[in-house]
N, C-alpha and C positions, 0 to 999 in steps of 0.2 A: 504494500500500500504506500509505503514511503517513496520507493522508488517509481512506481505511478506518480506519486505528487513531483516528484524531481525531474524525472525526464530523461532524457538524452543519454548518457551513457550508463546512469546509474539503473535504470529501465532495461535499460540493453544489457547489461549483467542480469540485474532479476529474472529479465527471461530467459538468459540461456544459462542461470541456474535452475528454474524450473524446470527445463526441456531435460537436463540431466539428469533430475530426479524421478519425475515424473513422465517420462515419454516411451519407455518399455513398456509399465504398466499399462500406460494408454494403446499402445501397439499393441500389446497381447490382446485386451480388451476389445477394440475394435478389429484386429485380425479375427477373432470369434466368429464375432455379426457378418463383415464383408466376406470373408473367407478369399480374397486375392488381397497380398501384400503390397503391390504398388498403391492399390485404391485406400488401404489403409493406411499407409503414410504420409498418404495426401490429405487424409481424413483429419489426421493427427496433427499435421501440418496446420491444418485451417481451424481446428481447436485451438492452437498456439497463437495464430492471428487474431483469433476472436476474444480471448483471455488478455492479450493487447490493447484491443480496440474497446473491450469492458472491462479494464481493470480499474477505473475509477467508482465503478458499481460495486463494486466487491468491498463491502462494508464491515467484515471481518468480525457478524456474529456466528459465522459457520467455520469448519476447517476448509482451509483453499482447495486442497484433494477433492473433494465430493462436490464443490462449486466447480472447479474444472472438467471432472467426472461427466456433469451436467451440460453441459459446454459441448462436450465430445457426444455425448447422445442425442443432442438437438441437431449437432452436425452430421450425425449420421441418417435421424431423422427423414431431415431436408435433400440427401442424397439420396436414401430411398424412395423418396416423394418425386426428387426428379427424374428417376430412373425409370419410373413405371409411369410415366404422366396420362396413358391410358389406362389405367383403374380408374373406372368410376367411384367414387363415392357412394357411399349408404344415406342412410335417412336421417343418421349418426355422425354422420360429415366426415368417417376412416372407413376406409375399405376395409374386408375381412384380411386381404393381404400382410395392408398396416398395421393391424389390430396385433394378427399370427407373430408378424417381424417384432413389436411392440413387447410382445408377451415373451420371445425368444428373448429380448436384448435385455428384459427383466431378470428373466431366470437365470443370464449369466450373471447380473450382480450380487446375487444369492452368494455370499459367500460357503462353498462347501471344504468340507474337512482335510481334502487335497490342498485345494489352495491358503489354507490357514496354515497347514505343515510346513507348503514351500516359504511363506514368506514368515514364521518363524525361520527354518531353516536358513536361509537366506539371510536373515539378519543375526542369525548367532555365528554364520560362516565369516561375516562380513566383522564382529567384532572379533573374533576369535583371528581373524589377519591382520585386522589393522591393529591388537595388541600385541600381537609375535612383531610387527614394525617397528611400535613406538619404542618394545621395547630395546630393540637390535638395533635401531637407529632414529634418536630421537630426535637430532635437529635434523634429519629428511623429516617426519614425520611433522615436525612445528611446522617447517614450510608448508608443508600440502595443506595444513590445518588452516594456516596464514590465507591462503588462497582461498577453498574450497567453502569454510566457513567465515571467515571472516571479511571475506570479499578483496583482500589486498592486491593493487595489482603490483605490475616489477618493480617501479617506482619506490612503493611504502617499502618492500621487502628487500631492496639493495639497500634503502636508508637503515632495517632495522640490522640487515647484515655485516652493514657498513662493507659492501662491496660496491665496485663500479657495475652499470647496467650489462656490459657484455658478461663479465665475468655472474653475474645474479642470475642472468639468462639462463647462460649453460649452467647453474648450481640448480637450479629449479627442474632443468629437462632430467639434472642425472636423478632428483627428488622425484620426479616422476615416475622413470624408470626402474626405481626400486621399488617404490609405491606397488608399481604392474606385478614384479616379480613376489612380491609380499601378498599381493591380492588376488595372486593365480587362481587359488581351489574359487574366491568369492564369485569372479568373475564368469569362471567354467560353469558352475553350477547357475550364473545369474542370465548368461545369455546364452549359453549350450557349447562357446568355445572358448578358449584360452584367448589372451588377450597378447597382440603383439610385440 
């Protein structure tokens, strides 16, 4: 919301920290309903824009997940609307089509007993890495922190280094590269392969 009211560049991190956190979930979710992968990145993509273009609505009594969530099912919605533009209409103003697709995109948000496992599992994979990191390498690990969470860009973090910007550069790409190597199993189990 802050970066909504800011703008410019601070916006432009907010969202491609959202897209980070949030756009697997959303891909798995809409890969579900569409069932072709290009339509659903496109899908996901135009959620991204539309959580841009409404994020000064977003009033922050609900968690932003499920206001996003919303966002992504309205998009899909209107996709399926225009895709079948011959469905007539009921007396109820949704085709039975609508209604069917409507009731499928429901039941996936059902959260079932599989997907509660994987995203525990996932999130004890994910800290049981990044504490075998912090602890094998803790200033890689402040770095990533410095960025990922705290939003630093090279700027703040060659100041906090007190390195020159080249040399912060390459300290950051090797922080990353460990990072990967530490996050191997989180990664594998998170997108189905090893991370390069």
């Amino acid at each position: 919301m802050q970066a909504c009211r800011e703008g410019g560049a601070a916006l432009e991190s907010a969202l491609v920290t959202l897209d980070r956190e949030l756009f697997a979930g959303l891909y798995r979710e809409c890969r579900r309903a569409v069932r072709d992968a290009a339509a659903a990145r496109d899908l996901v993509q135009d959620t991204f824009i539309k959580v841009w273009q409404r994020c000064a609505t977003f009033h922050g009594e609900s968690e932003l997940r499920p206001w996003v969530r919303t966002i992504l099912r309205h998009t899909m919605l209107d996709a399926f609307r225009r895709a079948e533009p011959q469905v007539s209409l009921d007396s109820h103003g949704a085709s039975t089509e609508i209604e069917a697709r409507i009731v499928e995109l429901s039941a996936a948000q059902v959260a079932v007993p599989h997907d509660e496992a994987h995203a525990h599992q996932l999130a004890e994979s994910f800290r049981r890495c990044w504490a075998r990191f912090e602890q094998d390498c803790p200033a890689h690990a402040a770095v990533i922190t410095w960025i990922s969470e705290d939003g630093l860009d090279n700027v703040a973090v060659a100041q906090l280094l007190g390195r020159s910007p080249g040399a912060t550069r390459e300290y950051i790409s090797q922080c990353r590269k460990k990072a990967r190597v530490y996050l191997a199993d989180w990664y594998e189990l998170a997108f189905g392969a090893p991370q390069p």
